[in-house]
N, C-alpha and C positions, 0 to 999 in steps of 0.2 A: 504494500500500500504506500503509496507513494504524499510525498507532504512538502509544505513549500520552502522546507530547510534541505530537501535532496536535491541533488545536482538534475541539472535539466535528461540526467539518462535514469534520475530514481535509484540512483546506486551510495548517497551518500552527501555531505557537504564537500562543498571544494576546499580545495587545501587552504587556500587564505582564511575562509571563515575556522575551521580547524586551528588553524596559528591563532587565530584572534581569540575563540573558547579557552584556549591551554593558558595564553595569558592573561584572560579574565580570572581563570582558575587559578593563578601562582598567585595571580592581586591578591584576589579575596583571599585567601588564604593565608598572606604576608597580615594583611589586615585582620583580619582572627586572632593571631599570633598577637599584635599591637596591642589590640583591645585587650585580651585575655592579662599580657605584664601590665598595662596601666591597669584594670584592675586591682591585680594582686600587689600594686605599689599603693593603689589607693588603700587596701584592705590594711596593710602597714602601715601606713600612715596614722590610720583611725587608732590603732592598737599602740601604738606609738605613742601619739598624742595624748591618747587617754594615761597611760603609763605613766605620763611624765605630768599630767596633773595629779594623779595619786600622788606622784611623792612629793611634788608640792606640796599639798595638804599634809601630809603622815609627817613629813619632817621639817615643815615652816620652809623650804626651799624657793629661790627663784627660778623660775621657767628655766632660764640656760642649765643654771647649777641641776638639776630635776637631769634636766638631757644629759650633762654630761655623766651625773651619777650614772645614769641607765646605760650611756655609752662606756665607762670605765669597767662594770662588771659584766658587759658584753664580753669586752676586750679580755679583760682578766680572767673569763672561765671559757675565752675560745667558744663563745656561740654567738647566734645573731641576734641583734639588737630587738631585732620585730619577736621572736622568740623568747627572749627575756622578757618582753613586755606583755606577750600574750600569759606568761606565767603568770605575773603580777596581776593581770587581770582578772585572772580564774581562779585567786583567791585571796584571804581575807590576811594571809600571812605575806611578809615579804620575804623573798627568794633569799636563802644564805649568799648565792652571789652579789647580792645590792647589801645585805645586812653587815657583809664583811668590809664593807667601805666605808661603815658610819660609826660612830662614837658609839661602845656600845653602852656605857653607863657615864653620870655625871661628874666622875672624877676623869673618865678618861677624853670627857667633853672639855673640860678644865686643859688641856694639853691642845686644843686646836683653837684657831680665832677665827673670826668672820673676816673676811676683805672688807673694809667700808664701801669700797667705790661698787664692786659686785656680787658682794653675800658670800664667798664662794670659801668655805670653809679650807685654813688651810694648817697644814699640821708645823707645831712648835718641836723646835728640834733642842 
């Protein structure tokens, strides 16, 4: 049965249209791929974000100081950042990798100072 995408013998498209389909296909499919990482960058993001106003609030922190805590026990326990934040979110404890960064009692709070200019707590040597 013949249809108005077969070549004038009903045997098929010609080969231009052919080339043009396959490169429609690589697009759209380049674009699937796009869409799908900006997603999962935005999905990071949120988890991220949110991560880093919990520790704002739990330890009086400013926004930067909040990231870099989250970015330090990243670094320091060798995982990723979005993954350490998703920990913190999923529960009401905070992760030994973020806990081992901070002062854990007020004597040993007593050994660090605050930056005036940035909050950013730094350790007395």
């Amino acid at each position: 049965m013949a249809n108005e995408f077969d070549g004038a013998d009903g045997h098929g498209p010609p080969a231009q249209m052919e080339a043009e389909i396959q490169r429609l296909v690589v697009y759209a499919d380049a674009q699937e791929r796009k869409v799908t990482q900006l997603q999962a960058a935005l999905d990071s993001r949120v988890a991220i974000e949110r991560a880093i106003g919990m520790l704002a609030e739990r330890f009086g922190l400013l926004f930067p100081d909040a990231f870099e805590l989250l970015r330090a026990a990243a670094r320091n326990s060798r995982c990723e950042v979005r993954a350490l934040a998703a920990e913190l979110g999923s529960s009401r404890e905070t992760p030994p990798e973020l806990a081992e960064l901070l002062p854990s009692s007020d004597d040993e709070a007593a050994d660090y100072l605050r930056c005036p200019s940035c909050g950013t707590l730094v350790a007395l040597s």
